[in-house]
C-alpha positions in Angstrom: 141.7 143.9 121.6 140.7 146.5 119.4 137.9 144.4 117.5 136.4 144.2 121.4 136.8 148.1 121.8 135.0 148.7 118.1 132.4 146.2 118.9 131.4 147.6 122.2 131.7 151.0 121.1 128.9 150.2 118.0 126.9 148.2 121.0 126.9 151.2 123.1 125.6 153.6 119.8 123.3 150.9 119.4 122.0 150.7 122.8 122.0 154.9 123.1 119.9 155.2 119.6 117.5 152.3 120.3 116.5 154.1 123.6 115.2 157.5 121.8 112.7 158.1 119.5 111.7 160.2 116.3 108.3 160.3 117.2 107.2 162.3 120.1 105.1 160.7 122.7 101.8 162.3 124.6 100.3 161.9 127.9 96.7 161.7 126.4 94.9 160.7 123.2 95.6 163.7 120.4 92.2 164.9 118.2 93.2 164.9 114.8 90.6 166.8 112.4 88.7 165.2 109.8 90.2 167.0 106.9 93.7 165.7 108.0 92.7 161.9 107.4 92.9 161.1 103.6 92.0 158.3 101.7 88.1 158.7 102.6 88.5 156.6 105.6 86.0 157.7 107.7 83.7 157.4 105.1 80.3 155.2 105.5 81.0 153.9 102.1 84.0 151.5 100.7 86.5 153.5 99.1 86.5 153.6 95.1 82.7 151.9 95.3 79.9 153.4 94.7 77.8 153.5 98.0 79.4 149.7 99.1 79.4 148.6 102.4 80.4 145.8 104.6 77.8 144.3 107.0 78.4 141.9 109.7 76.5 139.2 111.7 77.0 137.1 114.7 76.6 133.7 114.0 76.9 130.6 116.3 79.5 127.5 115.4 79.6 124.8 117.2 82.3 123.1 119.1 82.8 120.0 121.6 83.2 121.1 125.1 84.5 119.7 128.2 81.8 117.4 128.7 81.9 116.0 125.0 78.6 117.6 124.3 78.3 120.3 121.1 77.9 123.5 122.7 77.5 127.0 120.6 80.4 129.4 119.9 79.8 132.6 118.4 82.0 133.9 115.8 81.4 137.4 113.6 80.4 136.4 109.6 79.6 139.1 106.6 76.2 139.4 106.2 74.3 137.9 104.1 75.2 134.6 106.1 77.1 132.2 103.3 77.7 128.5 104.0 80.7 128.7 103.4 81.9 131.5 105.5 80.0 130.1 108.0 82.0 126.7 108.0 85.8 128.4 107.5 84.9 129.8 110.9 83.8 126.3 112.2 87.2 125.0 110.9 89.6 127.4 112.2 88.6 125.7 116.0 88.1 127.3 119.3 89.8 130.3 120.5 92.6 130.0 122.5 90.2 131.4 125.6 87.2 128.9 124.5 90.3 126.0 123.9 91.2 126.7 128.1 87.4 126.5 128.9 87.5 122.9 127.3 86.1 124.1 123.7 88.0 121.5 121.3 86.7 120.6 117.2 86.5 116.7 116.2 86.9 118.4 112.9 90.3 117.2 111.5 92.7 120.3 111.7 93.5 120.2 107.7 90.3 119.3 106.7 88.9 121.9 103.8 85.1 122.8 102.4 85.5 122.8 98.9 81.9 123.4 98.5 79.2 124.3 100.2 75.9 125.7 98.8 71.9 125.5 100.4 69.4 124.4 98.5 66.0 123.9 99.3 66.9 124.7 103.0 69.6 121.1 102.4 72.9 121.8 102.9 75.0 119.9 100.2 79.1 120.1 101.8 82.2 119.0 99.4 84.7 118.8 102.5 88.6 117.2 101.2 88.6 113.9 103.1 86.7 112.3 104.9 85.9 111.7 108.8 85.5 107.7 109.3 89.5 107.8 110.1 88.6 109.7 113.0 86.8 107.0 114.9 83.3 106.4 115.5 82.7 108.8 118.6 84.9 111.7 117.4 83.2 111.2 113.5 79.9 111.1 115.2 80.5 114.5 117.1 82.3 116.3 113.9 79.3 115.3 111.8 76.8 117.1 114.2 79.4 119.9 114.7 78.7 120.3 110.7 75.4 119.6 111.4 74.3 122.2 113.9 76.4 124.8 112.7 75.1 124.4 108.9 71.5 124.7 110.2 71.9 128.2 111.7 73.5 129.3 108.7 69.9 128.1 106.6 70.0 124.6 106.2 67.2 123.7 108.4 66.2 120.8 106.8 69.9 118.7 107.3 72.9 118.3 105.4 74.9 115.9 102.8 78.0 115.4 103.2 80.8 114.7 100.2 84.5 113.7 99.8 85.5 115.2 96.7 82.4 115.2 94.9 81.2 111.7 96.4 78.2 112.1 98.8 78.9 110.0 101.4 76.4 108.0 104.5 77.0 109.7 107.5 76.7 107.4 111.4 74.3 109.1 113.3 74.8 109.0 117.4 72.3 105.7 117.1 75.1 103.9 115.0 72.7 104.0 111.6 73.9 105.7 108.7 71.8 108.3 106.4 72.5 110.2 103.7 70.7 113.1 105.2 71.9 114.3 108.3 69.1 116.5 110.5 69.7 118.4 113.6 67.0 115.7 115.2 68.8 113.1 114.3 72.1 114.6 116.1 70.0 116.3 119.4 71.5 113.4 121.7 74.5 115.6 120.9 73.6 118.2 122.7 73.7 119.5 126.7 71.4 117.6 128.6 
């Protein structure tokens, strides 16, 4: 009996402590001066750098949607665009508000870029396995989610895909395979 009285005693204190603060509250938003905010925060500038800053881009990824069709997502990128920033975005999937609109990737959820580089407007793409396990439709739609996506980033001419090092012949929607991947040879892809 009295372990119940010292337990529910400490609850009550516990209850009565968690329901105040230390910190007073405000009705509206409180103006705090410049000189109070250390740390050169609210400076143009990166701090410790000399004159660095930190641009950003909008850049479109693209993703099946409900009517298995690649349709454009947007997603923010540092500027200058990099391949490979471009194509971590691609890989983390839809949003959870562009996954309820019917947004889904054919890309496989583990799959990693462990290089990508343009040259001469030709994407070259080291990704760490490969997509013919996903079946033909679903390979098909991840190679022109790669596809589309890697052209808007700057590699207008196509891309090549590789498995750890190993370029690989991509299917294209008419069932040949090709080396080269272009964003003609995926267009079927696309909304009507």
């Amino acid at each position: 009996m009295r372990k119940l009285r010292v337990i529910l005693v400490v609850l009550v204190g516990a209850v009565l402590l968690s329901s105040c603060t230390l910190i007073p509250t405000s009705k509206k938003p409180v103006f705090i001066p410049r000189r109070s905010v250390g740390l050169q925060l609210l400076n143009r500038n990166i701090p410790g750098t000399k004159g660095g800053r930190v641009r950003f881009k909008t850049q479109p990824v693209y993703f099946v949607d409900a009517t298995g069709h690649l349709a454009p997502a947007s997603r923010i990128v540092t500027a200058p665009v990099q391949l490979t920033s471009v194509l971590d975005q691609l890989i983390l999937g839809p949003t959870k508000i562009e996954s309820f609109a019917g947004y889904a990737s054919n890309l496989p959820s583990k799959l990693i870029v462990l290089q990508a580089t343009i040259t001469h407007k030709i994407g070259y793409i080291d990704i760490s396995e490969s997509l013919t396990g996903l079946g033909r439709a679903k390979e098909v739609l991840a190679i022109g989610q790669l596809v589309y996506t890697a052209s808007y980033a700057g590699a207008t001419r196509g891309i090549e895909i590789s498995v750890a090092g190993i370029t690989q012949q991509s299917v294209l929607p008419d069932r040949k395979f090709s080396k080269l991947v272009t964003a003609k040879d995926c267009a079927p892809l696309l909304e009507p």
